[in-house]
Each structure stands twice: as structure tokens, then as C-alpha cells.
C-alpha positions, -999 to 999 in steps of 0.1 A, spaced: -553 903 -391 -567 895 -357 -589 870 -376 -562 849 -393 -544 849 -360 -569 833 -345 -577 810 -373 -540 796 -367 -545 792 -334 -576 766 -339 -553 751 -362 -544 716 -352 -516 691 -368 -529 659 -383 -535 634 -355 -530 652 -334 -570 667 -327 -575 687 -301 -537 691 -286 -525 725 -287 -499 729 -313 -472 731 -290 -478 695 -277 -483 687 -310 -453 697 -329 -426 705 -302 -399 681 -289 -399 644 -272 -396 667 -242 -412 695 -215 -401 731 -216 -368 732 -195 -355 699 -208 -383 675 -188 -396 645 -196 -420 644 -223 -451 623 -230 -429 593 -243 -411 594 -210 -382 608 -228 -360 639 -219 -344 659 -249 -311 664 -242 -283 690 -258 -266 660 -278 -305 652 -289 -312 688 -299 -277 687 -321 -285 657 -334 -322 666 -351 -300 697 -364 -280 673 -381 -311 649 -392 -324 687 -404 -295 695 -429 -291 661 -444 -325 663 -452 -318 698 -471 -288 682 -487 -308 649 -498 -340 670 -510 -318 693 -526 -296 668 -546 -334 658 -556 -340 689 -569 -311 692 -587 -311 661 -606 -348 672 -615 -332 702 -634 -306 686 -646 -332 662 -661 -357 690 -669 -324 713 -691 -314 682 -709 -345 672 -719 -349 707 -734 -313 706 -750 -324 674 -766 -356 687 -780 -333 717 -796 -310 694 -810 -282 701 -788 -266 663 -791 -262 627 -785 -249 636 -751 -282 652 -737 -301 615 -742 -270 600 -718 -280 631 -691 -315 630 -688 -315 589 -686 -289 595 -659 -308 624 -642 -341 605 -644 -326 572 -631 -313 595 -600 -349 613 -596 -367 577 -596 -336 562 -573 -339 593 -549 -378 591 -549 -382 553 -545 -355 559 -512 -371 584 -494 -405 568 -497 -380 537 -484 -374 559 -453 -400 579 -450 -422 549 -439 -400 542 -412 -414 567 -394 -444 579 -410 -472 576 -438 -450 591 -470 -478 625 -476 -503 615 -451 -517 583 -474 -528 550 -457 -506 532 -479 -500 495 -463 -465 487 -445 -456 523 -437 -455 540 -407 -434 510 -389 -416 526 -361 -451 541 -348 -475 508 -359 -451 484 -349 -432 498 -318 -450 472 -293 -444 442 -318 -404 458 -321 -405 459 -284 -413 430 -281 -389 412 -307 -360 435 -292 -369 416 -261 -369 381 -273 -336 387 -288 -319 400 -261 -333 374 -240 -320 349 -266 -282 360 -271 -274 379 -240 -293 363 -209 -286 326 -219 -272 309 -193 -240 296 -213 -232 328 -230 -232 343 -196 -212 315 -185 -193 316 -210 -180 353 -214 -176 354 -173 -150 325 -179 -132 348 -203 -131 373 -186 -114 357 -153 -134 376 -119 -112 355 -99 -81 366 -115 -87 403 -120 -101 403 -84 -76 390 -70 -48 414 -88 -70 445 -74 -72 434 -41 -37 430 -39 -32 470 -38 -36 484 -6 -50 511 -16 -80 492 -29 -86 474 -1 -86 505 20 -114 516 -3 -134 482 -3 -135 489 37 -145 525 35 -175 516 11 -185 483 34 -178 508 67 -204 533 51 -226 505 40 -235 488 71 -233 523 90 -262 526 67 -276 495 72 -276 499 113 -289 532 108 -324 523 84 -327 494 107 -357 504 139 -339 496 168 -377 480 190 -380 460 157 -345 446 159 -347 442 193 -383 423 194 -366 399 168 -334 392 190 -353 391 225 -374 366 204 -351 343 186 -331 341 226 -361 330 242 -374 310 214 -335 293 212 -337 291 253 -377 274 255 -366 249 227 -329 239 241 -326 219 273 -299 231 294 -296 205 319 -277 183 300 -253 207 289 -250 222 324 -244 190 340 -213 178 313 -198 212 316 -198 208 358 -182 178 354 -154 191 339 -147 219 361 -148 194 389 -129 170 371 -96 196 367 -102 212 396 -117 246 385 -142 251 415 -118 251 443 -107 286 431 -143 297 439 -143 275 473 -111 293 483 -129 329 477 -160 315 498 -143 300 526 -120 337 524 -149 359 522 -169 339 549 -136 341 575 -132 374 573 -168 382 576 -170 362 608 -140 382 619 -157 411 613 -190 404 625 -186 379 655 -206 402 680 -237 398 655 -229 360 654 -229 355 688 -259 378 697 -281 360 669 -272 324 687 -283 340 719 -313 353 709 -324 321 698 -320 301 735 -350 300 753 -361 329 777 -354 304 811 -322 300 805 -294 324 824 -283 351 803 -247 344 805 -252 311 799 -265 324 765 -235 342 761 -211 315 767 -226 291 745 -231 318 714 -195 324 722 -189 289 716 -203 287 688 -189 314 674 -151 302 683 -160 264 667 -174 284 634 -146 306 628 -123 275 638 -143 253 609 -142 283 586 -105 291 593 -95 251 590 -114 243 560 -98 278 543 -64 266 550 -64 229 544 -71 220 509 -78 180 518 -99 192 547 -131 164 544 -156 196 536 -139 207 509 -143 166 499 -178 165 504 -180 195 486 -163 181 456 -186 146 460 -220 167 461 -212 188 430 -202 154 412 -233 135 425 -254 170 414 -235 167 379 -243 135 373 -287 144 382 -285 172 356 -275 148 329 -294 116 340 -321 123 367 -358 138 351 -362 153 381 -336 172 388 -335 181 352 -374 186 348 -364 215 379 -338 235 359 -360 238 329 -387 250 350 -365 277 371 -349 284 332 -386 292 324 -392 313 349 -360 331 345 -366 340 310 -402 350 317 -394 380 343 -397 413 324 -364 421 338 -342 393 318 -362 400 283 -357 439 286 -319 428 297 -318 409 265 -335 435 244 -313 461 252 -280 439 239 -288 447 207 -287 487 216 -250 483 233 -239 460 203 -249 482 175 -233 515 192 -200 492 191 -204 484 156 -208 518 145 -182 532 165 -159 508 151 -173 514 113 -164 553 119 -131 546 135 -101 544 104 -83 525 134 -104 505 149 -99 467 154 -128 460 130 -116 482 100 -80 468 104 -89 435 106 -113 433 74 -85 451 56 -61 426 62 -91 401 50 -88 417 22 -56 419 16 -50 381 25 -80 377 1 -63 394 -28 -27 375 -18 -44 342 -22 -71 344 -54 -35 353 -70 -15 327 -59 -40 299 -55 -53 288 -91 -74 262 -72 -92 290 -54 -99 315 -83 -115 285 -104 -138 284 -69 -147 321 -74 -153 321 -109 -175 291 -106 -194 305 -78 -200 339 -102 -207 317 -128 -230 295 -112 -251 327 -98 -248 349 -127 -267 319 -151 -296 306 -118 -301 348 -120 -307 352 -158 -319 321 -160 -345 324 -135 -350 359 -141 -349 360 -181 -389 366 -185 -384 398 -161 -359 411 -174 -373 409 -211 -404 421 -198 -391 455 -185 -380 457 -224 -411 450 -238 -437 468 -215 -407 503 -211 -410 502 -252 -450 496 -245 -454 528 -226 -435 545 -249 -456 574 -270 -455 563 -310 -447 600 -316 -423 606 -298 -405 570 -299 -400 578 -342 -387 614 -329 -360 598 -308 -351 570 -330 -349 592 -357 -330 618 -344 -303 589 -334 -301 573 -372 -320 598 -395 -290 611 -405 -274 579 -417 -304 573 -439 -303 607 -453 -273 594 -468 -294 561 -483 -314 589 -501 -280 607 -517 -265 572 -523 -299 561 -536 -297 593 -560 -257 590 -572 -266 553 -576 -296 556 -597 -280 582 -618 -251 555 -624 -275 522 -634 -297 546 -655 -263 557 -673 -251 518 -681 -284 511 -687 -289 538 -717 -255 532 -724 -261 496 -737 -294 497 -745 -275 524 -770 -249 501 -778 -271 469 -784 
């Protein structure tokens, strides 16, 4: 006993040399519903479906078998002299024997060599799967990712149209903003925020170096001056300065004092830092109070004249680039720049996590308008559906080698073994029926054919 035992454990299936029996003969799959070594996983519906493969192939075999006795018993009666009739069923019987014989040979070599012989064209799923593969590939590659079929059935279909209709519900556009919300959330979170922010303090700068600002600076000056936006500012200045004299005269007058020279009488000091203390605040008060006042004109003349340098004088303009060079290059401004992105992203999210935020609400109404008009405006949906059209044949077009490729080299990796299991296990049990059909039908020409042979 412990001998035979062990004799069927050495016992390997054909070609299958040294795999252990369970590798050899068990499912497309692992233990536990894994993947097995075709990369497949064997699922319940694939289970109940090689139960199914299992019983037609008792019901075909069977109807075999039965046809081989009924050929066998009316032989016999024939031989005993039962009757004419036995002659018309054994040529029916055997016409269904050879009919059922020459079918499952048919689809037995689908899948394997019919009894283990090296007889030529059988065995085609596991011989030919890379040449299937690759066929299956070509012809999908032919009918389904041609650029005019795609074309073609997009137009049919009407994107534009259909998009435009679902828009149109609010509801879906509250969804289509939830999804985009979580999506860039997502987005803003993968992204490093030093990596973003190299790239923005670098694109600034890089924008800044290559820009000259003079120009720019200059036209816009002119303007202001030209409809009279400065004076606001030298209203503030000539404010801010009067009341700082007010406040601080005693430091006024003391600094003109200390700058007299030391032989002079101290009061005298005093009453000439007093004077020009009065004569400032006078100057200050005047020019704050009188908008035609000639300082506030040879204000507006130099900041014409310096208008006029920053768009026509190299010099002048040669200086701002420089001080714009050095202003960019202190660590101060490029960290200040750096850090926008932090304080824009935090506002982005926020916004993408608030239901009533500005953002949201505003790309729901986008959406909204978006559905209104691809529904109304026929001009605009042919637009879409172009655009689709246009990108859906460059991708297949572009992209049909890939895509065929995945076909061909995922059937490539596929194990021969395992590929005829799963095939087989999806149509074995319609070509269980060839072999019945091949076994009533047999039976029926080898009936006719007696018949007249009998006749004529």
C-alpha cells in the first residue's frame, strides 16, 4: 500500500515533467482564487462554467456510446434475420458513430493532440496562441482603431449633443464639480511644494531677466500723470510731511542749529533754525493747500521729463534694469516669491473643500452655462464633436501599434495550458453541442444515403 502511494506520487501528467501533479492538473488559478501561471484568476462563473463544459462532454460521449449500441444490437438483429429494418439502423447508427468521431477529433484539436499523437494541425489554441494573438491584434487594429470608423461612430453618436443635455441637470453639474474639486485637491496634494516653488521662483525671475521694464514703466507713468493720478499721492506727502513738521518742529529747529558753526551766538542759532522752521512749515502748509502751487508743477514736469527717460533715454533705462537686477537677486525677494505659491495653494484648496465657496459656485455655473449652450447652439456642438473627433483618430492613429501591441505580447505571456483551459471553459460547451449535432446529423445522411442507395 505505502508503495503504490508513493508510486502515484512520482507520477507526473504528460508534459508536464517534473511539476507536481497539483500544478499540473489543477485550475488556470492559485489556491484561494489567485492568479495562476497564465496570469489568469479562476473565478466562480469560471468554475460553473467547466461544470457545464464537464456534462456536455458526458452527454456528447454518451450519445457516442449509445449510437455504438444501437449499431452493435442491429447488426446482430440483422445477422439473426430480424428484418429489412435492421440494415436502415445500423447505416444510421454507424453514420452517427463516424459523424460523432470525425467531430470530436474536429474539437479535440482545438485544444489538444486527439490521444496524445503528433498528428499535424492539432493542438491549435496551445501551438498557435502567439500567431492568434497576434492576428486578434491586426484585426482589431484594422476595424476598430481606424481613424474613420472612430470618426465615424463618434459622429453617430453626438458627444456634443448628449453632453450638453447632461450638463443641463443641476445635479450633474454639482457632481462634475465635486469630482474636479477632489481631483485637483489631489493634484495640489501629490505635487512637492520646494519643487513647485523652485519652478515658480524660476519662471518669475527668468520672465523678470528677459523682460525690460523700463519701457513699460515709463508709458504707464505717463498716464497716471496725464489724468492726474499722482496728485492723490502728492496730497498724502505734502499731509504726512505737515503734520510731521507740526509735530516735530523742536527736532527741526535743533538739527538746523546744530549744523551753524561753533563761533556763532547761540541764540542766533536759535533764531535762524526757528526761521527756517516757520518758512518750511509755511512751504509745506502752502504747497498742501494750493493745488496750482508751482511745486506741485515742477513736480508734475519732473515726473513727465522722468517718463519720457524710461522710454527713450539708455541711460536712464540701462539704470532700472540694473537696480531690477539687483532687486530680484537679494535672497529676500526670491524666498518672497517662493513662498506665493505656499499662500496660493492653501487658497485653492480651501476653496476646493468649501461647497460654497466662490470657486465651486462659479465652475458650476460654467457648467451649467456650458450645458445651456452645447444644447442650444448647433454651431458649437459641431465644434465639440469635431474637437473629440479630431483627438480620438491623432490618438488611435498615432497610438494603433501600442495598442495592438499590449494584445499581442498580453496573449504572448499567456501560458498555452492554461490559455486552452480558459478558452475552453468559455466556448467548450457550445462545441459539445457540434459533437451531438455532428452525431444526430450523421445518423440522418447515413439514413438517406442507405435509403437510396436501397432504392436505386
Amino acid at each position: 500500500m505505502a508503495r503504490t502511494t508513493a508510486k502515484r506520487t512520482r507520477t507526473r501528467t504528460p508534459g508536464t515533467a517534473g511539476a507536481p501533479p497539483a500544478a499540473a492538473a489543477g485550475p488556470a488559478s492559485a489556491p484561494g482564487g489567485g492568479p495562476g501561471p497564465g496570469g489568469f484568476v479562476a473565478s466562480p462563473a469560471d468554475e460553473e462554467k467547466r461544470r457545464g463544459v464537464r456534462r456536455m462532454k458526458t452527454l456528447a460521449t454518451g450519445l457516442l456510446l449509445a449510437v455504438a449500441a444501437v449499431y452493435t444490437l442491429a447488426t446482430w438483429a440483422r445477422a439473426a434475420g430480424a428484418g429489412a429494418w435492421t440494415g436502415y439502423v445500423a447505416a444510421a447508427a454507424e453514420a452517427g458513430m463516424v459523424g460523432a468521431l470525425a467531430d470530436w477529433f474536429a474539437v479535440t484539436a482545438l485544444f489538444k493532440r486527439p490521444l496524445g499523437l503528433p498528428i499535424p494541425h492539432t493542438a491549435i489554441i496551445p501551438t498557435k496562441k502567439d500567431q492568434l494573438g497576434q492576428s486578434l491584434g491586426d484585426f482589431v487594429g484594422e476595424n476598430f482603431l481606424s481613424g474613420e470608423v472612430v470618426r465615424r461612430r463618434l459622429r453617430a453618436v453626438g458627444v456634443g449633443a448628449r453632453l450638453g443635455a447632461w450638463l443641463t441637470d443641476p445635479r450633474n453639474a454639482d457632481r462634475v464639480t465635486a469630482e474636479l474639486s477632489t481631483a485637483l485637491r489631489g493634484a495640489l496634494t501629490v505635487l512637492r511644494d520646494d519643487d513647485v516653488q523652485a519652478v515658480v521662483g524660476e519662471a518669475i525671475t527668468r520672465r523678470a531677466d528677459t523682460a525690460e521694464i523700463a519701457p513699460g514703466l515709463g508709458s504707464l507713468l505717463e498716464r497716471v500723470v496725464s489724468e492726474g493720478g499722482h496728485t492723490r499721492i502728492v496730497d498724502l506727502v505734502c499731509a504726512r510731511a505737515h503734520d510731521w513738521l507740526v509735530d516735530h518742529g523742536d527736532s527741526v529747529v535743533a538739527a538746523v542749529s546744530g549744523g551753524a558753526p561753533g563761533w556763532t551766538p547761540r541764540f542766533v542759532d536759535r533764531k535762524v533754525g526757528d526761521r527756517v522752521y516757520k518758512e518750511l512749515l509755511r512751504f509745506v502748509t502752502e504747497m498742501r493747500d494750493m493745488p496750482g502751487h508751482p511745486a506741485r508743477g515742477a513736480v508734475d514736469r519732473f515726473l513727465t521729463d522722468f517718463a519720457a527717460d524710461l522710454r527713450s533715454d539708455p541711460a536712464t533705462r540701462d539704470k532700472v534694469e540694473r537696480l531690477k537686477s539687483e532687486v530680484l537677486g537679494r535672497g529676500e525677494v526670491q524666498d518672497l516669491i517662493a513662498s506665493a505659491w505656499g499662500a496660493v495653494r492653501g487658497m485653492i484648496v480651501a476653496a476646493a473643500e468649501d461647497e460654497r465657496s466662490e470657486l465651486r459656485r462659479r465652475v458650476r455655473a460654467a457648467l451649467l452655462s456650458l450645458g445651456e449652450r452645447l444644447s442650444a447652439d448647433g454651431r458649437l456642438r459641431g465644434k465639440v464633436d469635431g474637437w473629440l473627433e479630431g483627438a480620438a483618430g491623432y490618438v488611435v492613429t498615432t497610438y494603433r501599434g501600442e495598442i495592438t501591441a499590449l494584445i499581442t505580447d498580453t496573449v504572448a505571456g499567456w501560458d498555452a495550458e492554461h490559455t486552452s483551459r480558459k478558452i475552453e471553459a468559455h466556448i467548450g460547451r457550445d462545441l459539445q453541442f457540434i459533437r451531438i449535432n455532428g452525431t444526430v446529423v450523421g445518423a440522418l445522411a447515413g439514413l438517406c444515403i442507405y435509403t437510396v442507395s436501397r432504392l436505386f
